[in-house]
N, CA, C and O atoms as a Tinker XYZ file with bonds, in Angstrom:
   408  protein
     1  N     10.596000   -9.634000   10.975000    73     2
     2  CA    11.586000   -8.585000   10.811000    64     1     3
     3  C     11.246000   -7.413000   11.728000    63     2     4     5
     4  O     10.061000   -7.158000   11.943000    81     3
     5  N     12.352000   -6.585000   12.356000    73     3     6
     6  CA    12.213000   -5.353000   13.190000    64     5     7
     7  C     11.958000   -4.091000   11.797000    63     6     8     9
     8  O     12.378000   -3.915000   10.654000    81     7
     9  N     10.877000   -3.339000   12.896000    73     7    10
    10  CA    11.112000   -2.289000   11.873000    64     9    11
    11  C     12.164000   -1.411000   11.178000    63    10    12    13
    12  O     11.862000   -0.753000   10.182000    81    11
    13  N     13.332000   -1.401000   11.675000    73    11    14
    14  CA    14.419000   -0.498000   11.857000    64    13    15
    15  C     15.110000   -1.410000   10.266000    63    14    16    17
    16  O     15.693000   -0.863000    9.330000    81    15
    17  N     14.789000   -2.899000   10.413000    73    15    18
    18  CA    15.306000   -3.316000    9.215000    64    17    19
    19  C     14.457000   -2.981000    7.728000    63    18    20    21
    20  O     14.823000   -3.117000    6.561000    81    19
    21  N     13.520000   -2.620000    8.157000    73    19    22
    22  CA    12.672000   -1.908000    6.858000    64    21    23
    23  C     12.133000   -0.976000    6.680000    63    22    24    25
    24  O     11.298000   -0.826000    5.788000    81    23
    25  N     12.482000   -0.127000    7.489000    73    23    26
    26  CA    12.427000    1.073000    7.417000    64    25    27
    27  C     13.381000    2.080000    7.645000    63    26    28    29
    28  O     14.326000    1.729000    8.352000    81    27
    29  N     13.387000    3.310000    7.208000    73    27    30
    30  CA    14.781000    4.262000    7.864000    64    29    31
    31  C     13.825000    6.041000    7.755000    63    30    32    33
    32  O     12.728000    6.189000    7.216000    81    31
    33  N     14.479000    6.922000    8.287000    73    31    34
    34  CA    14.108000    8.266000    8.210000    64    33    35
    35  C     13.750000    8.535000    9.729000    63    34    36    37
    36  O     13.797000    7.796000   10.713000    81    35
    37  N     13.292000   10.149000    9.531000    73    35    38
    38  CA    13.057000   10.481000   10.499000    64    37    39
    39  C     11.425000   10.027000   11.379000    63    38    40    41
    40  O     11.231000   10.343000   12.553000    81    39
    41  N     10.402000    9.260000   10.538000    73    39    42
    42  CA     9.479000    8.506000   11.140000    64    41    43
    43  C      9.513000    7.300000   11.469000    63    42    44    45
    44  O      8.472000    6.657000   11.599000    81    43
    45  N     10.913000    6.685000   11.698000    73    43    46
    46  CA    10.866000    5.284000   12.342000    64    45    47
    47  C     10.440000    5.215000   12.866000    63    46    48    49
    48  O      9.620000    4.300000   12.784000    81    47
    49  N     10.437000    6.081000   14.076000    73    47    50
    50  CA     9.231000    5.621000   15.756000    64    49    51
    51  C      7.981000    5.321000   14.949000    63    50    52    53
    52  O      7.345000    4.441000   15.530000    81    51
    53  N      7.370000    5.728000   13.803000    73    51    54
    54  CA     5.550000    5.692000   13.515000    64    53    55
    55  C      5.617000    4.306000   13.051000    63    54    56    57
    56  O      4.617000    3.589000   13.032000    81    55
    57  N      6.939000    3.858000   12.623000    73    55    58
    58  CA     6.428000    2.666000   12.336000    64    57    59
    59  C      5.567000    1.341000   12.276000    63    58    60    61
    60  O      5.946000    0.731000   13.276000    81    59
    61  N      4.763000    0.687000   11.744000    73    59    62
    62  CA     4.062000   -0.493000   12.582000    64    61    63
    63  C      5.164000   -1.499000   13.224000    63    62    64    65
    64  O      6.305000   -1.450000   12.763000    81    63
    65  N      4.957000   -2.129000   13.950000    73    63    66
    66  CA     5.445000   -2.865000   14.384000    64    65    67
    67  C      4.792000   -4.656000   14.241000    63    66    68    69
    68  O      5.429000   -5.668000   14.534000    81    67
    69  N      3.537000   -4.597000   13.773000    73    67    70
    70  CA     2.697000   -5.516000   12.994000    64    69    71
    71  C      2.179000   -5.505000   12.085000    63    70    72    73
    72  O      1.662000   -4.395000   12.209000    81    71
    73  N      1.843000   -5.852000   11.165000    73    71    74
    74  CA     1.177000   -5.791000    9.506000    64    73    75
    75  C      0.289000   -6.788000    9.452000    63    74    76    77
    76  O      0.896000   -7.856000    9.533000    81    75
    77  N     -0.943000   -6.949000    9.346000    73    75    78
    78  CA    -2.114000   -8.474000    9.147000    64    77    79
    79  C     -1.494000   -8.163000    7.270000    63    78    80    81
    80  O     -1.057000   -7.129000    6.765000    81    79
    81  N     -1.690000   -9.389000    6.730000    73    79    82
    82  CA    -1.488000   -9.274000    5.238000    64    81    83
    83  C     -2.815000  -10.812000    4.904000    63    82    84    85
    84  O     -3.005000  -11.705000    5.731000    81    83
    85  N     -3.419000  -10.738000    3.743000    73    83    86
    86  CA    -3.990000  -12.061000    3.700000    64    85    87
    87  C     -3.207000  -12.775000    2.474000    63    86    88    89
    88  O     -2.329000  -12.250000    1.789000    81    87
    89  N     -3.722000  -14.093000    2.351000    73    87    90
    90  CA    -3.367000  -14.919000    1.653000    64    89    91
    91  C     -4.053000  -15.114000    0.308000    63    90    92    93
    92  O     -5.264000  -14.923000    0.423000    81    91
    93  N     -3.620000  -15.482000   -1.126000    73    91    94
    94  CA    -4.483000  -15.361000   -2.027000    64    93    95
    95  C     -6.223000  -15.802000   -1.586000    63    94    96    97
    96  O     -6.537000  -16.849000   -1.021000    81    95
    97  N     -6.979000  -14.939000   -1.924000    73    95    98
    98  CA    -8.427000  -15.857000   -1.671000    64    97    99
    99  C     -9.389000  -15.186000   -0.751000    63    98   100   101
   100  O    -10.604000  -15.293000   -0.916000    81    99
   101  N     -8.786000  -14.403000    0.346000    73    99   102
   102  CA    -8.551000  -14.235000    2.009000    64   101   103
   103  C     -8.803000  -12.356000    1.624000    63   102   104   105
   104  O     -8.142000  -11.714000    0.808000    81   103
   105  N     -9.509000  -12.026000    2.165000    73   103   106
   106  CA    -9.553000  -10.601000    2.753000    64   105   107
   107  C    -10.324000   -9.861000    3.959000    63   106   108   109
   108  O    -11.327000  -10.561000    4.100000    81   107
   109  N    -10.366000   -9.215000    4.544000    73   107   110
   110  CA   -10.962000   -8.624000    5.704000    64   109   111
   111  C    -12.541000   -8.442000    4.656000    63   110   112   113
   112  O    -12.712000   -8.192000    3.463000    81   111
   113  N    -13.347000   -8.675000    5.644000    73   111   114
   114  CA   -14.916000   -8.385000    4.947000    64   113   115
   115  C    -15.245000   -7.110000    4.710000    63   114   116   117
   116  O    -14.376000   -6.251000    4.863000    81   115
   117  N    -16.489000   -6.765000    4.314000    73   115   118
   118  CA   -17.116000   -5.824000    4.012000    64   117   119
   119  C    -17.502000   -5.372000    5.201000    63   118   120   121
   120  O    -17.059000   -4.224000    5.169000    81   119
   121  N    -18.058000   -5.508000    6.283000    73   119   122
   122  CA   -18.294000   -5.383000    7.311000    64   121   123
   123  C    -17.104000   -4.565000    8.242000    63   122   124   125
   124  O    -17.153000   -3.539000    8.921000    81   123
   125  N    -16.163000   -5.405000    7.972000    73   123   126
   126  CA   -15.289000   -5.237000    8.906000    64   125   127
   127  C    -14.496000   -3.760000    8.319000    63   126   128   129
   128  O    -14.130000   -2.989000    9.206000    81   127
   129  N    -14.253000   -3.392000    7.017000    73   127   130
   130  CA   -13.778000   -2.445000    6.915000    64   129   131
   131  C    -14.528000   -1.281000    6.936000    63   130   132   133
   132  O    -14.174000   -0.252000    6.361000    81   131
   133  N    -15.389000   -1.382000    7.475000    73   131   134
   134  CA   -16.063000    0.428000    8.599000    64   133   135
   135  C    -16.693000   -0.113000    9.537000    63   134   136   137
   136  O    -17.849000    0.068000    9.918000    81   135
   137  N    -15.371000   -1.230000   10.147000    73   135   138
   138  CA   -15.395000   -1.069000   11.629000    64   137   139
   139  C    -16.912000   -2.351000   12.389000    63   138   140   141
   140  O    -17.037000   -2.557000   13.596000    81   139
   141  N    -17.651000   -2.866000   11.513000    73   139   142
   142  CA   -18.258000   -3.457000   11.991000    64   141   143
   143  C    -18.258000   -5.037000   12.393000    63   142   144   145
   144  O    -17.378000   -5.785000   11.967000    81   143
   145  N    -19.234000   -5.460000   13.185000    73   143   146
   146  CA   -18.476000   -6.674000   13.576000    64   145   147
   147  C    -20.060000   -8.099000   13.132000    63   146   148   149
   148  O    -21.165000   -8.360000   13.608000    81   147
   149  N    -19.132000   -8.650000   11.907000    73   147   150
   150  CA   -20.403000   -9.737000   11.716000    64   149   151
   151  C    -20.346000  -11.157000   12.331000    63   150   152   153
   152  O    -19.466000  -11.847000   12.844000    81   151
   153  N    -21.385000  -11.268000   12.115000    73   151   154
   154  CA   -21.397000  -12.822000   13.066000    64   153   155
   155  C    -20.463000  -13.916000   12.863000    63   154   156   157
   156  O    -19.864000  -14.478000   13.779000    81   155
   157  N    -20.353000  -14.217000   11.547000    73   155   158
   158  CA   -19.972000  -15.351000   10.903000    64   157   159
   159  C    -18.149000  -14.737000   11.007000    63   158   160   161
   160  O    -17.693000  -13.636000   10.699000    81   159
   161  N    -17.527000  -15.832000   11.503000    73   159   162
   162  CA   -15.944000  -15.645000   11.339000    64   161   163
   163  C    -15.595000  -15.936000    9.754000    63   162   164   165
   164  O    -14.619000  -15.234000    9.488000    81   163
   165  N    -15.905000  -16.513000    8.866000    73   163   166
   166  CA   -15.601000  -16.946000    7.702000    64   165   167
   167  C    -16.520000  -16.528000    6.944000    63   166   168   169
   168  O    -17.500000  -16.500000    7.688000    81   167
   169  N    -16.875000  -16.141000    5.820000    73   167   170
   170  CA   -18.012000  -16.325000    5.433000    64   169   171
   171  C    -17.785000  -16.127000    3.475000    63   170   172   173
   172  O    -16.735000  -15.610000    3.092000    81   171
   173  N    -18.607000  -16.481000    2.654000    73   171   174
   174  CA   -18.655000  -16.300000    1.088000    64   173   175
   175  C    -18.693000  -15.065000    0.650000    63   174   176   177
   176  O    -19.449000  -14.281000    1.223000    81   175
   177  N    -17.874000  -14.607000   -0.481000    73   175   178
   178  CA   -17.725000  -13.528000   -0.733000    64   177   179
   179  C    -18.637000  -13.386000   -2.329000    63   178   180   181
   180  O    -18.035000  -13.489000   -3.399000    81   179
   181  N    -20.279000  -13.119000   -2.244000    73   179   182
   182  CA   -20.825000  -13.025000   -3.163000    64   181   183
   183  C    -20.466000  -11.892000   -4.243000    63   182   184   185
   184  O    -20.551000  -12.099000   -5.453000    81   183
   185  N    -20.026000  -10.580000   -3.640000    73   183   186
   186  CA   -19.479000   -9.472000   -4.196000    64   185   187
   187  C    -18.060000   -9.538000   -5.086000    63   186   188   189
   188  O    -17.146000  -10.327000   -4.845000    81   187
   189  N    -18.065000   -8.642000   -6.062000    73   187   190
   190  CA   -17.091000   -8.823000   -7.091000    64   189   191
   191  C    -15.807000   -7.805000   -5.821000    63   190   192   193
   192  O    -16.271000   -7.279000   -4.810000    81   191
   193  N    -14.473000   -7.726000   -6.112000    73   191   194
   194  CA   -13.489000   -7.332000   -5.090000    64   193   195
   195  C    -13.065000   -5.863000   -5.774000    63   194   196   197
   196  O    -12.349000   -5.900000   -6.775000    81   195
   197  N    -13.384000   -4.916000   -5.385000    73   195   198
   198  CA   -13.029000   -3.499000   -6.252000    64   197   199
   199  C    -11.691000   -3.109000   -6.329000    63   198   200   201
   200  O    -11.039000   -2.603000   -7.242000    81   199
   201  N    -11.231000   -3.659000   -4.458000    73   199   202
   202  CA    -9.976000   -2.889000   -3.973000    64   201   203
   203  C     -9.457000   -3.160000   -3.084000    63   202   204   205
   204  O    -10.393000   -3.138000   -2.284000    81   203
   205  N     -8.181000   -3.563000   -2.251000    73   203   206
   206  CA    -8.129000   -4.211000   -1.221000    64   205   207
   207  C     -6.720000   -3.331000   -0.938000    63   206   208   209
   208  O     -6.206000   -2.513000   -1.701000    81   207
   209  N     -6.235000   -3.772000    0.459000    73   207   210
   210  CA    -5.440000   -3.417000    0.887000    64   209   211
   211  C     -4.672000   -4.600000    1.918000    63   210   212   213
   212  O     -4.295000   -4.619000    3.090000    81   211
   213  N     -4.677000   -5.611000    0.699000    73   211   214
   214  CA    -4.240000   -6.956000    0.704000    64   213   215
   215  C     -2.523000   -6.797000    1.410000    63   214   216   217
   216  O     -2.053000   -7.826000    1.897000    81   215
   217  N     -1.758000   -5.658000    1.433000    73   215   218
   218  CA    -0.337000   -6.074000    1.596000    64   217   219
   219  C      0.791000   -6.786000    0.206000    63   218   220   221
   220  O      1.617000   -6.161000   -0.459000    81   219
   221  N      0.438000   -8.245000    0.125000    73   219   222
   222  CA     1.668000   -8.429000   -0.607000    64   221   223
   223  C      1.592000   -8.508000   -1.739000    63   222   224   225
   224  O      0.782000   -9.279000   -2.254000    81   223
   225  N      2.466000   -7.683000   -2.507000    73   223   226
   226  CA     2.002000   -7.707000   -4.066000    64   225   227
   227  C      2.102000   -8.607000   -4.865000    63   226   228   229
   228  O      1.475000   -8.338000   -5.889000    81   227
   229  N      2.732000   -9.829000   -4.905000    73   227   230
   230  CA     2.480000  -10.780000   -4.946000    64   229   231
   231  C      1.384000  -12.074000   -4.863000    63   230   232   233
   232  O      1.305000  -13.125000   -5.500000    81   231
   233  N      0.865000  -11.695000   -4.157000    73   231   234
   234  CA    -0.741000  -12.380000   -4.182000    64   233   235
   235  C     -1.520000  -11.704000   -4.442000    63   234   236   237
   236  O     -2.549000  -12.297000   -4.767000    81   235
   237  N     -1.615000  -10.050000   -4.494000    73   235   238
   238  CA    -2.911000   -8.991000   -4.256000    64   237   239
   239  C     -2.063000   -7.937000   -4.968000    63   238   240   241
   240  O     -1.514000   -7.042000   -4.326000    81   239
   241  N     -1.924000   -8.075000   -6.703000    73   239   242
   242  CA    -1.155000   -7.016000   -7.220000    64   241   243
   243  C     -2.001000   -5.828000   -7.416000    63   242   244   245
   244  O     -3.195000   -6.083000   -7.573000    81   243
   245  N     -1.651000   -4.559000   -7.443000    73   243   246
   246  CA    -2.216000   -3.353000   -6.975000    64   245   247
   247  C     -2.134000   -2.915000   -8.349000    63   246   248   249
   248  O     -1.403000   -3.512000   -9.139000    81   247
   249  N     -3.162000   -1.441000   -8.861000    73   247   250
   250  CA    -3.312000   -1.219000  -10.125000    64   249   251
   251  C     -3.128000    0.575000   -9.774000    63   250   252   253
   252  O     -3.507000    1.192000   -8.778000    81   251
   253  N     -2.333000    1.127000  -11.128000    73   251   254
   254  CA    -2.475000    2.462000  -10.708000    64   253   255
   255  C     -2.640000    3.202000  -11.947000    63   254   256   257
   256  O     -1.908000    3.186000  -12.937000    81   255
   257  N     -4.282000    4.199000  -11.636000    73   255   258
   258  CA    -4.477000    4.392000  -13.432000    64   257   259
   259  C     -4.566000    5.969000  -13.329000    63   258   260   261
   260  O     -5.391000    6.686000  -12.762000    81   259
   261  N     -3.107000    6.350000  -14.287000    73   259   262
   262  CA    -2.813000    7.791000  -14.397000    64   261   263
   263  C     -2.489000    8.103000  -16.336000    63   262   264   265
   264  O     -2.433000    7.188000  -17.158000    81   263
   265  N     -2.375000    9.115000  -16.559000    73   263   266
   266  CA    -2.566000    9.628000  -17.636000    64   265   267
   267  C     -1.843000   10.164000  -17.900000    63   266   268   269
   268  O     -1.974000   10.866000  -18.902000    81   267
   269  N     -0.477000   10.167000  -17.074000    73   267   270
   270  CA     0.612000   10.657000  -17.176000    64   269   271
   271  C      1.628000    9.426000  -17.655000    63   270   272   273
   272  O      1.306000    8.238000  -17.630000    81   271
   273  N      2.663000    9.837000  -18.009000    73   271   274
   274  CA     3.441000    8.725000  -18.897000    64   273   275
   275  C      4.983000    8.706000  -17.936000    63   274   276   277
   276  O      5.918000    9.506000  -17.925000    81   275
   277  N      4.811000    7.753000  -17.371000    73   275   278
   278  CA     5.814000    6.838000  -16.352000    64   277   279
   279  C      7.412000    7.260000  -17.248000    63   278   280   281
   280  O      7.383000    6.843000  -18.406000    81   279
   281  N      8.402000    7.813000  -16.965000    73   279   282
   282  CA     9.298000    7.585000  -17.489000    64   281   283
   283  C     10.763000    6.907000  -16.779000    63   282   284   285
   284  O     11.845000    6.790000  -17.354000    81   283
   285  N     10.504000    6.595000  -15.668000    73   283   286
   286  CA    11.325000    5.497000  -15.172000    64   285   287
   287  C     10.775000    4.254000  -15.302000    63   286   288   289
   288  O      9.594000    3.991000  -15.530000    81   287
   289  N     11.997000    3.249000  -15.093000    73   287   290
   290  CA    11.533000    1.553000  -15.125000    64   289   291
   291  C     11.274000    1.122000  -14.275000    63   290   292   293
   292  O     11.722000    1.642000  -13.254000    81   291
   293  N     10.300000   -0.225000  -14.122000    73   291   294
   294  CA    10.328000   -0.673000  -13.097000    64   293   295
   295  C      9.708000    0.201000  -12.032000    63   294   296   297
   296  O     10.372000    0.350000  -11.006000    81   295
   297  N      8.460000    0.841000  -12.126000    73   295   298
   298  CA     7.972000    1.673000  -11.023000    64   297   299
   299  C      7.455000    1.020000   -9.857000    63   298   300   301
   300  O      6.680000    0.140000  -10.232000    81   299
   301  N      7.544000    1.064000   -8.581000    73   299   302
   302  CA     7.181000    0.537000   -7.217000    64   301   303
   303  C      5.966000    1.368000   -6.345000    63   302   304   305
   304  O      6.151000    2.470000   -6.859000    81   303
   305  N      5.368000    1.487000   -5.826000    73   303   306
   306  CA     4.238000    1.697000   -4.881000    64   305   307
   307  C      5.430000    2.854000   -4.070000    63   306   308   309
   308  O      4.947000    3.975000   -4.224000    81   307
   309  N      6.444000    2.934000   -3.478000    73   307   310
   310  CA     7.683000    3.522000   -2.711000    64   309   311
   311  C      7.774000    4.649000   -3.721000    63   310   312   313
   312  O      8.295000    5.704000   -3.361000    81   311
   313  N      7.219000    4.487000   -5.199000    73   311   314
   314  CA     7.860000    5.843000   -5.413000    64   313   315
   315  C      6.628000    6.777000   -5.734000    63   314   316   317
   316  O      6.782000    7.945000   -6.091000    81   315
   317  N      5.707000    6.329000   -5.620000    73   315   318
   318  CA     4.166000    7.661000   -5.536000    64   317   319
   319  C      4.768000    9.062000   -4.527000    63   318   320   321
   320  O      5.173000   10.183000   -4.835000    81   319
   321  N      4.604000    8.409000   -3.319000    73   319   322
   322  CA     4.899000   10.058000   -2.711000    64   321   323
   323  C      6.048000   10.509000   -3.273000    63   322   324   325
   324  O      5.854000   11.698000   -3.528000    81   323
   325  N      7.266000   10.157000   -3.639000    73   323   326
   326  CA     8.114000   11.548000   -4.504000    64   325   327
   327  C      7.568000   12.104000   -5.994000    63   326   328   329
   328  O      7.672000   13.230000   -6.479000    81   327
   329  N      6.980000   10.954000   -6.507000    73   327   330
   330  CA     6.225000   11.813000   -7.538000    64   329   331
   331  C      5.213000   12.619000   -7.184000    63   330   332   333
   332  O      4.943000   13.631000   -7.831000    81   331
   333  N      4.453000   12.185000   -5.950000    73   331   334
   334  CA     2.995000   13.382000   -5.804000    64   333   335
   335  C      3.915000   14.427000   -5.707000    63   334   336   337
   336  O      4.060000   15.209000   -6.646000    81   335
   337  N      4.567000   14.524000   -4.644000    73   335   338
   338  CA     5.724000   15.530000   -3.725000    64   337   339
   339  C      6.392000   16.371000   -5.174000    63   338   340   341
   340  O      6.784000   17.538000   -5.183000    81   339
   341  N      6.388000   15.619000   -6.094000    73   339   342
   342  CA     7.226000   16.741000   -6.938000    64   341   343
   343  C      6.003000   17.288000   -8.290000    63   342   344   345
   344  O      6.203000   18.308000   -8.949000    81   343
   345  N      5.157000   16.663000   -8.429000    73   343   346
   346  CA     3.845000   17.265000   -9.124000    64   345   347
   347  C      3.060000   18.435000   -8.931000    63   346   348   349
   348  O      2.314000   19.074000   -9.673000    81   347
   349  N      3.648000   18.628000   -6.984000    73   347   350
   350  CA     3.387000   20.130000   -6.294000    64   349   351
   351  C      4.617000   21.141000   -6.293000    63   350   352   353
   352  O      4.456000   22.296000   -5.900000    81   351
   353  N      5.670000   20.746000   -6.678000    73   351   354
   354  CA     6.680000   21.690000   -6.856000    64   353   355
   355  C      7.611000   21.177000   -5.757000    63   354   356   357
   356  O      8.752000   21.629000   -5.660000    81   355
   357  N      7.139000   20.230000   -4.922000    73   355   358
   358  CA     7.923000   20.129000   -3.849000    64   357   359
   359  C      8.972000   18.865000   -3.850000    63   358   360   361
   360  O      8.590000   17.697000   -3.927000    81   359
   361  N     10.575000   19.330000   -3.739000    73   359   362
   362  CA    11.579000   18.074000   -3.423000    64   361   363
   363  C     11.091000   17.176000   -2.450000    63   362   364   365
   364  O     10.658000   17.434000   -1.327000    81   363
   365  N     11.219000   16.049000   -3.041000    73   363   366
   366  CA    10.964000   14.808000   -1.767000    64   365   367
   367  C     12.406000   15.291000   -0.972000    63   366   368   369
   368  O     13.273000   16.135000   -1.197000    81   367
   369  N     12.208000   14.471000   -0.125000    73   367   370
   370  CA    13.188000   15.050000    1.436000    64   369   371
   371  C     14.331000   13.785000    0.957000    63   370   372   373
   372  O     13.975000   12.693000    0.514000    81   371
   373  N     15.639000   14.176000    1.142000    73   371   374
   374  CA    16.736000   12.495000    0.487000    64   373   375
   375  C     16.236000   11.203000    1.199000    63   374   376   377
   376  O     16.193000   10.108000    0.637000    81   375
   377  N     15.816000   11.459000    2.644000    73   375   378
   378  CA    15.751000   10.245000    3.410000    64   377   379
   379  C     14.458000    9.642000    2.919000    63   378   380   381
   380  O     14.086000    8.684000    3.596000    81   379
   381  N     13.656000    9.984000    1.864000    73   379   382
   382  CA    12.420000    9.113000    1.729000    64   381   383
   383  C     12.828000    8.177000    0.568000    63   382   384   385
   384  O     13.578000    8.458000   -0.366000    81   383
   385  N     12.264000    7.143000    0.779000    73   383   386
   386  CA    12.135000    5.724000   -0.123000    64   385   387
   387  C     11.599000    6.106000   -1.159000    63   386   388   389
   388  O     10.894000    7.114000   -1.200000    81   387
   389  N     11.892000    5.225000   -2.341000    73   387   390
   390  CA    11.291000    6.008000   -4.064000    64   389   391
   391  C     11.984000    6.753000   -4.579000    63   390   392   393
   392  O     12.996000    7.041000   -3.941000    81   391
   393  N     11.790000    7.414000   -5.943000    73   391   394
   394  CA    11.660000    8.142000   -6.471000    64   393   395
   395  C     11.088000    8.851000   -7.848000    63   394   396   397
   396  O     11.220000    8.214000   -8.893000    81   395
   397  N     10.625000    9.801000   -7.875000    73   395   398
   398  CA     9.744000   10.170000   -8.805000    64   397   399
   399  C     10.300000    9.916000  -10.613000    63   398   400   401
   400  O     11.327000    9.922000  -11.291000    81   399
   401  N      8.684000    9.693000  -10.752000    73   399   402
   402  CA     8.040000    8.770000  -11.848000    64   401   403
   403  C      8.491000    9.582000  -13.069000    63   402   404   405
   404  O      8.997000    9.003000  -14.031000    81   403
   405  N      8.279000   11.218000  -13.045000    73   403   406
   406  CA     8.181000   12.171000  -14.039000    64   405   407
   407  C      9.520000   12.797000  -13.529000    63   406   408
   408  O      9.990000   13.788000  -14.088000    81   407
């Protein structure tokens, strides 16, 4: 897909234009996320997984632990920044994706 089909606003240009996502099982190493480079292309993942930034929520569902009480349905990852954005007093802008939680 082009970005223009999944995305809209005034930061289209920032868009990625590629996304790596992994597959259930599959994540970028320990190593690799500050940048370092280990020998082994594959290797066993003895460590328990804290947190990832797996992409599809569907294979790599994401957890979000607040103390505040959700009062829309169905909440999405798309609608955090209008809720941060309005927790500071501030209107999300119309053209952003989401909308706030509280």
């Amino acid at each position: 897909m082009r970005p223009a089909s999944l995305y809209h606003g005034p930061y289209l240009d920032a868009a990625p234009d590629f996304m790596v996502g992994y597959n259930e099982g599959y994540r970028a190493s320990w190593d690799g996320a500050v940048g370092k480079v280990s020998a082994g292309i594959i290797e066993d993942n003895p460590k328990a997984w804290s947190g990832d930034h797996c992409v599809d929520p569907e294979l790599v569902p994401g957890v979000l632990f607040s103390n505040l009480r959700f009062e829309a349905p169905d909440p999405g990852i798309e609608d955090l920044a209008p809720t941060a954005l309005r927790l500071f007093g501030i209107e999300p802008p119309p053209w952003m994706d989401g909308r706030p939680l509280l």
